[in-house]
C-alpha positions as a LaTeX table, in Angstrom:
\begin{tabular}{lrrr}
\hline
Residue & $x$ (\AA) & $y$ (\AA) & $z$ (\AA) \\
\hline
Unk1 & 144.36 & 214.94 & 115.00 \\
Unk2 & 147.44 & 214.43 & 112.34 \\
Unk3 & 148.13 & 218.17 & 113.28 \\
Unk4 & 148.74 & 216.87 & 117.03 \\
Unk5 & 150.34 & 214.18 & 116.44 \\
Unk6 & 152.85 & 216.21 & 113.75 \\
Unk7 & 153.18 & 218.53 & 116.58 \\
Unk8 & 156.97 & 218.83 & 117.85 \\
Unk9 & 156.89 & 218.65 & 121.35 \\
Unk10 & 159.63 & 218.99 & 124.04 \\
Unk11 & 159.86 & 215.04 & 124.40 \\
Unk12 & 163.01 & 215.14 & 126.76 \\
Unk13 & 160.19 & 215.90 & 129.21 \\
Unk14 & 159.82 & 212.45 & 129.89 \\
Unk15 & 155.98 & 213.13 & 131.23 \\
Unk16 & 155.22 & 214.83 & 127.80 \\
Unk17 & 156.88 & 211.84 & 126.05 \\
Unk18 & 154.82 & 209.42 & 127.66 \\
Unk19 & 151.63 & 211.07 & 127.67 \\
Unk20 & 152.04 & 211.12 & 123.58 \\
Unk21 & 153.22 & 207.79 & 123.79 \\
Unk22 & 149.98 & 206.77 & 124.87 \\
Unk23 & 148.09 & 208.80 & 122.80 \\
Unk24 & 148.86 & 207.32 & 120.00 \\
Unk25 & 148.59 & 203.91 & 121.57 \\
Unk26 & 145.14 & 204.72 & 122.21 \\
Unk27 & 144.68 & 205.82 & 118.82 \\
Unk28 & 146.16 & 202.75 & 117.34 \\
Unk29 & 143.39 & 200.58 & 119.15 \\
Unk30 & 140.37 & 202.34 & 117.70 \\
Unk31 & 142.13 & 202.06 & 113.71 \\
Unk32 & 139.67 & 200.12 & 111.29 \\
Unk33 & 138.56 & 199.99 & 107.90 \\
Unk34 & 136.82 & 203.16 & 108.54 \\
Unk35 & 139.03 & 205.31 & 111.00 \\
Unk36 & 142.39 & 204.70 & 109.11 \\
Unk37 & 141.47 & 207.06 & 106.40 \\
Unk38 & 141.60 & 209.71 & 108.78 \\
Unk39 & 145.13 & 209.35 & 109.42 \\
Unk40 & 146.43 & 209.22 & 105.92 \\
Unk41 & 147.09 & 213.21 & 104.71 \\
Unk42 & 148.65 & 214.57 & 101.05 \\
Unk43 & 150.68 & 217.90 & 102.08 \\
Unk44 & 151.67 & 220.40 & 99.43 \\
Unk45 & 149.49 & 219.43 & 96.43 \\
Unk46 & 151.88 & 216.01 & 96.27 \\
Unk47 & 150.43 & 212.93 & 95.34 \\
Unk48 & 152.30 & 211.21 & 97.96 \\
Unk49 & 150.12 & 209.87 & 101.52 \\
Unk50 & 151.61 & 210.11 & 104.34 \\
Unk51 & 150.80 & 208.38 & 107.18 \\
Unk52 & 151.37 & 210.44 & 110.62 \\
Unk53 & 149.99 & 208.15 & 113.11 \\
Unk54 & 153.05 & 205.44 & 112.17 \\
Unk55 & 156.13 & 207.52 & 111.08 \\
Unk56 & 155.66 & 209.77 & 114.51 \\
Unk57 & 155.65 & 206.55 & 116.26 \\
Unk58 & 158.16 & 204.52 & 114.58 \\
Unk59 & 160.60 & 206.65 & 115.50 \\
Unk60 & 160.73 & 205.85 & 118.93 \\
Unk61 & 160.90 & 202.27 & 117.95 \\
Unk62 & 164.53 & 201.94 & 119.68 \\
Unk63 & 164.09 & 204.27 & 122.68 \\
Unk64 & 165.62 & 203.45 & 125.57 \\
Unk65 & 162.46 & 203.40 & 127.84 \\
Unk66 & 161.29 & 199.34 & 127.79 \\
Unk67 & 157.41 & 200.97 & 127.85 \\
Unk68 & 157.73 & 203.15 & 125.13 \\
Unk69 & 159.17 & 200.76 & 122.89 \\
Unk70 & 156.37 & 198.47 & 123.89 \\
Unk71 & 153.60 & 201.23 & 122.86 \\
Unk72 & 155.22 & 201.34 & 119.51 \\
Unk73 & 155.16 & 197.32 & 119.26 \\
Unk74 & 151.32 & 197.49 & 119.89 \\
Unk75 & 150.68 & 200.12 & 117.83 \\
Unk76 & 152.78 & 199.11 & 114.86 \\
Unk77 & 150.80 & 196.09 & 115.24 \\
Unk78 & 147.53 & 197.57 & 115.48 \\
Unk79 & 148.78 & 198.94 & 112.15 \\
Unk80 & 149.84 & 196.04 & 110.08 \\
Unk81 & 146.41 & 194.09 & 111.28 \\
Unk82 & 144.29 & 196.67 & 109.15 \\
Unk83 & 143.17 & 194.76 & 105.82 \\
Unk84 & 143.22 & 197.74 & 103.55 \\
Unk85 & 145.35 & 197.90 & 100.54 \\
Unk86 & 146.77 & 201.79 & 101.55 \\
Unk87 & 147.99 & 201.14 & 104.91 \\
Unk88 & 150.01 & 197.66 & 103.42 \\
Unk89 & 151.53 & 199.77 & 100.41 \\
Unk90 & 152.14 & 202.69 & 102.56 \\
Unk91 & 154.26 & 200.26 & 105.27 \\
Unk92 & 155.84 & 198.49 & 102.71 \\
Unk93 & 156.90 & 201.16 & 100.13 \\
Unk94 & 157.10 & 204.84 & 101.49 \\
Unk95 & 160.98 & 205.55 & 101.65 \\
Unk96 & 160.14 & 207.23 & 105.05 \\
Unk97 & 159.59 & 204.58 & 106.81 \\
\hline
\end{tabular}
């Protein structure tokens, strides 16, 4: 799934923007405990996580579109309500973000 969501699509398509949009909505309201591990990914023998799922999404955080910026609301919140130690440093630290 990280390999999707990594994927660079043509996003001025505004159908293909909002279709992704969504996906990782959807995605953000099935993260747990359990499922957020699956999201986290260490590229290139670093010992650095990175977390796909919220700096793909962040980015649209200004976007002109009122419902995309309201996707990535809900799932940056999704995000930060996920009691695990990883996701908090990850939000709060990675310079990427």
């Amino acid at each position: 799934i990280n390999d999707i969501i990594t994927h660079r699509f043509d996003f001025a398509q505004e159908e293909v923007r909002d279709y992704y949009i969504s996906f990782l909505k959807t995605i953000s309201l099935k993260l747990n405990l359990q499922t957020v591990q699956f999201f986290f990914v260490t590229r290139d023998g670093s010992s650095r996580r990175q977390f796909p799922l919220y700096t793909e999404a962040i980015r649209f955080f200004r976007h002109e579109e009122s419902m995309v910026r309201a996707a990535v609301r809900t799932l940056t919140l999704n995000v930060y309500s996920i009691p695990e130690e990883g996701v908090r440093t990850f939000v709060l630290e990675d310079p990427s973000v």
